[in-house]
N, C-alpha and C positions, 0 to 999 in steps of 0.2 A: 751416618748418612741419612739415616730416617728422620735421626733430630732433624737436622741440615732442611733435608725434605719442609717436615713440617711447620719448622721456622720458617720457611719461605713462604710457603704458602699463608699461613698467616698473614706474615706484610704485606701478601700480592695482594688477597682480600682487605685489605684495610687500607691500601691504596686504592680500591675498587671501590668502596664506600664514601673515602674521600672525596675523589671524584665525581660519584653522583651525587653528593653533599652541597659540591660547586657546581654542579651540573643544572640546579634548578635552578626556576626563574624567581627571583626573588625582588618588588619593586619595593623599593622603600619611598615612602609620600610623607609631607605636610600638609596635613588639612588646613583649613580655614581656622580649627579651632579644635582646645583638647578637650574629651569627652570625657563627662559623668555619669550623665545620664543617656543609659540605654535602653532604653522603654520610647518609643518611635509613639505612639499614642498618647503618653503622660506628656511628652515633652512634644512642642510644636518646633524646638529650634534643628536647624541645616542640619547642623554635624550629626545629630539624633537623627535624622532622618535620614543623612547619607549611609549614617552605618546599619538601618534599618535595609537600606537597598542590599547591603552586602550578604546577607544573612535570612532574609523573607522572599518570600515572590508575592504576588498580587494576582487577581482573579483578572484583571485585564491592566492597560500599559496601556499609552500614548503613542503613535509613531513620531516621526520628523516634523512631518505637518497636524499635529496636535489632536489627528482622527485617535478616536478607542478603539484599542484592537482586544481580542483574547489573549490571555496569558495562563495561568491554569487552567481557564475554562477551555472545553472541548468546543462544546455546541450549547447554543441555550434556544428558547423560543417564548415566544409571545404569544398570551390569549386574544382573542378576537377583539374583547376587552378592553386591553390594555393593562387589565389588572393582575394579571398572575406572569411571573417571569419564570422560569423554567431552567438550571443550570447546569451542566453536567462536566463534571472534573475530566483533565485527559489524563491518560495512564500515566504510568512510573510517578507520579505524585507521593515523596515520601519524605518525613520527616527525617530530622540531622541523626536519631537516635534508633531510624530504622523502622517505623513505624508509619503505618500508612496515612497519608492527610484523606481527612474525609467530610462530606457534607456538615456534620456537625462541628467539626472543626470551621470551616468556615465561619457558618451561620453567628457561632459564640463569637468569633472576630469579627464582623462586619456590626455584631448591635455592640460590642466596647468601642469599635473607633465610630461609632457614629454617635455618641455619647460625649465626645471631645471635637470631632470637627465639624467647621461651619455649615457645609453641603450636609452634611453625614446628620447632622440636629434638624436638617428639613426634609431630608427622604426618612426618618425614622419619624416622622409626624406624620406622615404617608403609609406605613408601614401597618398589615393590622396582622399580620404575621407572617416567620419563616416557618417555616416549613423542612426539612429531612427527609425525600423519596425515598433513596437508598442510599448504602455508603458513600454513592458519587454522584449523587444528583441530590437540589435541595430548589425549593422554590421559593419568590419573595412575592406574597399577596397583599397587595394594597389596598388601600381603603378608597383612595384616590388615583389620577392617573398621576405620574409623575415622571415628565416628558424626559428628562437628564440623569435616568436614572445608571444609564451604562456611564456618564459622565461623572458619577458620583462614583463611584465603585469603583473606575478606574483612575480617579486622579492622581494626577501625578506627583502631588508636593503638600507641604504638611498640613493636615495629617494625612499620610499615606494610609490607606485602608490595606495595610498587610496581614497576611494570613499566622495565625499562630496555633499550637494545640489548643483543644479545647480549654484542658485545666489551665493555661497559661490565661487564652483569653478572658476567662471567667473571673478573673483579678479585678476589682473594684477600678474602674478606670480613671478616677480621681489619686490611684494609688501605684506606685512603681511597682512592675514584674523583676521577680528573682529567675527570670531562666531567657536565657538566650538561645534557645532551639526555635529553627526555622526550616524551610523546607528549601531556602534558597542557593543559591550559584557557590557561597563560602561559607566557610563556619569557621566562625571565632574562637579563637582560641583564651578561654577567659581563665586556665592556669599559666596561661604567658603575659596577662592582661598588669600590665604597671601602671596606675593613674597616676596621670602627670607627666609622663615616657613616651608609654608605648602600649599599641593593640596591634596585636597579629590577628591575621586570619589566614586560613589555607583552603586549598580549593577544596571543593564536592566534590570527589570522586563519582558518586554516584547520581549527579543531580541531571536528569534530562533535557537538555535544550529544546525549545522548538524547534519545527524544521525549516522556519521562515526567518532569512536575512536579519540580522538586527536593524532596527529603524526606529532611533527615539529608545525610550523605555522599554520598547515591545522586541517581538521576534524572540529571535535564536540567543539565550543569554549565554556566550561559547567561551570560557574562560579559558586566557592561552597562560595565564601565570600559574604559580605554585604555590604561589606566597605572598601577601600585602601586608606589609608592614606601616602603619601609621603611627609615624614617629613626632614627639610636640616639642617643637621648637619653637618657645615666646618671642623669640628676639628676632622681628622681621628682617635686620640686619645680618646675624647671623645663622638665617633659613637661607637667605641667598646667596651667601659666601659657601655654605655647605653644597647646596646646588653647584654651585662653579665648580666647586673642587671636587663634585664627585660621588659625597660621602654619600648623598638622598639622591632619586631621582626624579621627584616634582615636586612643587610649590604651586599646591591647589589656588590658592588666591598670594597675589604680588601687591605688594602696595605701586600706585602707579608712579610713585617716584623714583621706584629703582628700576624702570622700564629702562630709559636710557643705556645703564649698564648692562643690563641683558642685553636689550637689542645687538650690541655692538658684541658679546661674548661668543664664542666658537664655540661649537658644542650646545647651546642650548637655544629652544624654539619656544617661542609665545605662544600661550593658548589665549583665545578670545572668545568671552563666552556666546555661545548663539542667541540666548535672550536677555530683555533688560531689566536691569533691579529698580526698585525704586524707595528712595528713602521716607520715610515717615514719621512724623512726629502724634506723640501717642500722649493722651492725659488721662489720671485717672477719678473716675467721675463719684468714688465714693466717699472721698475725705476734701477739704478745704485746700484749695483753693479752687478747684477744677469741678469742681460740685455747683457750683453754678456757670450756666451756660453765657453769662456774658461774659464771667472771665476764661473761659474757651475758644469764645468770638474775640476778645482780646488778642489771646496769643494768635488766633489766625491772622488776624491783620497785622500784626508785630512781625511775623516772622515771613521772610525774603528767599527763594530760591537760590541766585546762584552763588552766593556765599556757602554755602552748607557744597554746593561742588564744588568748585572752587579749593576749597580748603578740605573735600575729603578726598576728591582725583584729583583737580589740576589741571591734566590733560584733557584738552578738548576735542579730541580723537574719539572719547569713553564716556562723557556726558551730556545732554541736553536735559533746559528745562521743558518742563511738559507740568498741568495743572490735570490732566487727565485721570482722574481716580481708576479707571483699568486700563490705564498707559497709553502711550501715544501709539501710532500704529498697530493698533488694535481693533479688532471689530467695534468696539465699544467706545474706543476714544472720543472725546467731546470736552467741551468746558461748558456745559451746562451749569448753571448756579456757582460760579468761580469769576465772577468780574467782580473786580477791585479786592481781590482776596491773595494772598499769601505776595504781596508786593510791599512788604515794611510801612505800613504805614501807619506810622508811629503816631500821630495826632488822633486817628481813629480811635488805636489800642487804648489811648491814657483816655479817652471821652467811656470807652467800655469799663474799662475798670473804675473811674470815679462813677459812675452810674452803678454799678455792685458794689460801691462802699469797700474796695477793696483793702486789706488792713496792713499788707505787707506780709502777709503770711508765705512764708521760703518756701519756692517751688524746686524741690528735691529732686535731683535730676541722677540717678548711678550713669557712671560712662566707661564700656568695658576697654581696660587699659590695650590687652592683647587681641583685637579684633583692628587691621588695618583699613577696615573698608566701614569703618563707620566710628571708630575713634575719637575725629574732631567732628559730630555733628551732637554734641551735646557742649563742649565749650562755644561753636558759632551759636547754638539755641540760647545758651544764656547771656551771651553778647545782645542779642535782636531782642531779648525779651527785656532786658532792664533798660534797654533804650526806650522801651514805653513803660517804666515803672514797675515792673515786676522783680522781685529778690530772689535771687537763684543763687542754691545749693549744686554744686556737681562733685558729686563722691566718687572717686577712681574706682573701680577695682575690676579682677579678670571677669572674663564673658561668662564664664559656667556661674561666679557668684551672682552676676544680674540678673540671670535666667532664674536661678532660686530666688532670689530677692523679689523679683517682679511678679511673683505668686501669691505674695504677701497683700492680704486689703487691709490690714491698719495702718493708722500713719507713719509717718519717718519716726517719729520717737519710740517705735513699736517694729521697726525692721522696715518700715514700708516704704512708698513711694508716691511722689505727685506726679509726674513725665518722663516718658524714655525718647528717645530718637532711635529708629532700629532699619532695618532693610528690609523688602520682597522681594522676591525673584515674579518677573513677570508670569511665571505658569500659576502662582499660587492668586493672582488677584487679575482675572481675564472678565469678571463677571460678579454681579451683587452673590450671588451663594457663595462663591470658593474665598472671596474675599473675606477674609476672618475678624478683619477689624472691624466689620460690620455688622457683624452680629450684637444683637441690640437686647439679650435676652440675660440683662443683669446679671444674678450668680453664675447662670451659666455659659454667659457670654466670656472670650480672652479676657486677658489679664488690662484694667480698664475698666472694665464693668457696667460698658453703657446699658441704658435701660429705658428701652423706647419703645412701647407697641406700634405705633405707626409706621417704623421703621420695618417692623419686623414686617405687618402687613404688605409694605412695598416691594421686600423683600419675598415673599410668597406669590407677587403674582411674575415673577422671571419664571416660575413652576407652569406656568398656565401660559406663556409666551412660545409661540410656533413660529413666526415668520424672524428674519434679522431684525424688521423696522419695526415690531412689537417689541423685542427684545432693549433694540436702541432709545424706547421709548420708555421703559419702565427703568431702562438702567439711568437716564438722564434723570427720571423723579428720584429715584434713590440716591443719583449722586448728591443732586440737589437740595435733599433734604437729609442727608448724613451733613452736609460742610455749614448746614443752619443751627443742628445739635452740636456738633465738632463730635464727629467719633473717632476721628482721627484726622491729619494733613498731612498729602503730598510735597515734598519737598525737592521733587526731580528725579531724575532717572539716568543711571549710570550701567555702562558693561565691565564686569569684574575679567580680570585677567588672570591666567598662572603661567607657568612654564616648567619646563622639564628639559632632559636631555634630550639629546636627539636618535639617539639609539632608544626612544621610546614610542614607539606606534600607537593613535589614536583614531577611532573610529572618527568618519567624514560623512556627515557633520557630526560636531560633539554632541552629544545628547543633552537635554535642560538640566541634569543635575551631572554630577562626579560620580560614575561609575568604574568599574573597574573588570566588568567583562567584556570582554573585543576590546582589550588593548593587547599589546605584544612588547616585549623586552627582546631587543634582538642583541 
């Protein structure tokens, strides 16, 4: 009888385990794209920065309507000045490994990510030191006043200025981090980590919300799951037959061809993103051919908006053209220095290139195979482009290899590259600072390499701009005189969609990026 007993009990508990095994929430997703790189700082690309949200917090967030709010910071204050900011961490602040996050921890993350991004390279020119009060207060003393400075610190897209330990921050920020501890909402699970699969992450037990409603980025980050699983599935075909049947629960990004079919499926709901992307074509200015500015001015005038949507949506529900370098409906929107420019016109392009004695030198284009929301806008690029003379190269291959490749400054016979075609999301490019393409600061400048002081000057007085109509003033010199160098072109502006089940609850409105706290698995 005692065996008997204790055999039972046995299986009762292990039915009991069972149970709570099925018992959690477990969402399994398809990102946009499979991850290699997790270093949120080295890497400027989505997927790196979405998984950077999973795992980091930030000293401030965005809300709905694109205000800074606090996020680890308690309270801060201002000198009379201007010049001394004042910051003070709020409690429960603690690292994944149990260990307190502290002023010095910040201070070492805010000068590595502003070493790599756009904003982040003009308030650390501002910058005549941090400072360390106490373990939870640290100050930033300027040299200068620098009016955007909570706008820098808390932006919201790449690069994110997330916080890291100190020894992690202190990593050469030209160079990937080996540690994935962060103080945020999940922790990764990098012994369950398959590249090319799969990344788990599981909740923070321990991580403390704010006590303020989520809204945007900011607020209460209150995680109802247990488990996110991000699973990689290349074949856009068979991400959404897995979605039907079940197997996954969202599809971050949809190509919009397979809208149709969803719309019409039981069981699953469209997401549409809140803001708009915009495509862009990128050349790089250190090697031949793009090395001179008339053949830049070439391909501006060669190359045509709504072919490039067209043939990467479709649907004209998700796109319009816009020539607006920080997007249409935006504080900023204009077509200053944009007439007779990205309208195919082909007679101009071939008068630019015989004027540079141009030689035929192949403009080498990578086009990452497994990304659907930007796919065909490197074979429409080299259609528009040899229609005014130009010889285009388009080498296939997945998104994670372009991201490596497009780091490379020697030419294609050395790994490198002449032009990509790629996307923004509108949060990353609202204004001449956060816009990254803009930066004009040669080696240190994105991958491209422009190199233009003037630029950069135009670019420093948005720093000294107070009113909107100063702002809208210096942002129209700067657009203007970016589309005369070609630091880059607008190519129009689309809204990305996904879906999921409908037994999957999402915060209202979606936030600018893919997050995964305030949803629910019912």
């Amino acid at each position: 009888m005692r065996r008997f007993v204790a055999a039972s009990a046995i299986a009762l508990a292990a039915v009991f385990v069972s149970f709570a095994a099925s018992a959690q929430s477990v969402l399994k997703v398809v990102m946009h794209s499979d991850v290699k790189t997790v270093d949120p700082i080295q890497s400027a690309a989505y997927i790196t920065r979405n998984f950077g949200y999973m795992i980091y917090d930030t000293l401030f967030a965005v809300d709905s309507k694109f205000e800074v709010k606090p996020q680890m910071v308690d309270t801060w204050t201002t000198s009379s000045d201007g010049l001394t900011w004042t910051f003070k961490l709020r409690d429960g602040l603690e690292w994944h490994d149990g260990t307190p996050v502290t002023a010095d921890d910040c201070i070492a993350s805010l000068k590595r990510w502003s070493a790599r991004d756009a904003m982040g390279q003009k308030l650390a020119a501002a910058v005549a030191e941090y400072k360390a009060v106490d373990p939870k207060t640290f100050e930033i003393v300027l040299k200068r006043k620098f009016g955007p400075l909570l706008d820098a610190i808390g932006k919201p897209s790449s690069n994110v200025p997330f916080m890291m330990p100190k020894r992690v921050a202190e990593t050469d920020p030209f160079k990937q981090i080996d540690s994935s501890i962060g103080s945020g909402p999940f922790i990764f699970k990098r012994d369950e980590w398959k590249p090319g699969e799969k990344l788990v992450f599981v909740k923070n037990v321990k991580y403390k919300p704010r006590a303020e409603p989520m809204s945007g980025l900011s607020g209460g980050k209150v995680v109802n799951l247990d488990r996110v699983e991000w699973v990689w599935i290349p074949d856009a075909e068979t991400r959404v037959n897995a979605l039907i049947s079940g197997e996954i629960d969202m599809v971050e990004s949809v190509d919009h061809d397979h809208l149709p079919t969803l719309e019409k499926t039981k069981g699953i709901q469209i997401l549409t993103s809140s803001v708009s992307n915009q495509y862009a074509f990128r050349m790089n200015w250190l090697i031949p051919p793009f090395n001179d500015v008339k053949v830049r001015r070439a391909a501006v005038y060669a190359l045509s908006q709504p072919e490039f949507l067209e043939a990467n949506v479709g649907d004209k529900r998700y796109y319009r053209t816009c020539k607006a370098m920080f997007t249409c409906n935006s504080p900023l929107a204009s077509t200053a220095g944009m007439d007779g420019l990205i309208e195919g016109n082909v007679a101009k392009a071939k008068q630019l290139l015989a004027e540079a004695h141009y030689d035929g030198t192949p403009v080498v284009m990578p086009q990452p195979t497994d990304l659907g929301a930007i796919k065909q806008l490197a074979p429409v690029a080299k259609a528009q482009l040899e229609r005014a003379g130009f010889k285009v190269d388009v080498q296939p291959m997945d998104w994670q290899s372009m991201v490596a490749r497009v780091t490379k400054k020697g030419p294609p016979s050395e790994g490198g590259w002449n032009a990509l075609a790629t996307s923004w999301s509108q949060i990353d490019i609202l204004n001449p600072l956060t816009t990254a393409f803009l930066i004009a600061t040669c080696d240190k400048a994105l991958a491209g390499w422009p190199c233009d002081a003037e630029l950069e000057k135009l670019r420093d007085k948005y720093v000294e701009a107070n009113t909107l109509e100063e702002k809208r003033a210096v942002a129209d010199a700067v657009q203007t005189y970016a589309m005369q160098v070609v630091t880059h072109v607008p190519l129009g502006e689309w809204f990305s969609v996904g879906a999921a089940r409908d037994n999957v609850e999402f915060p209202k409105p979606l936030p600018p990026v893919t997050v995964f706290w305030g949803v629910r698995k019912k």
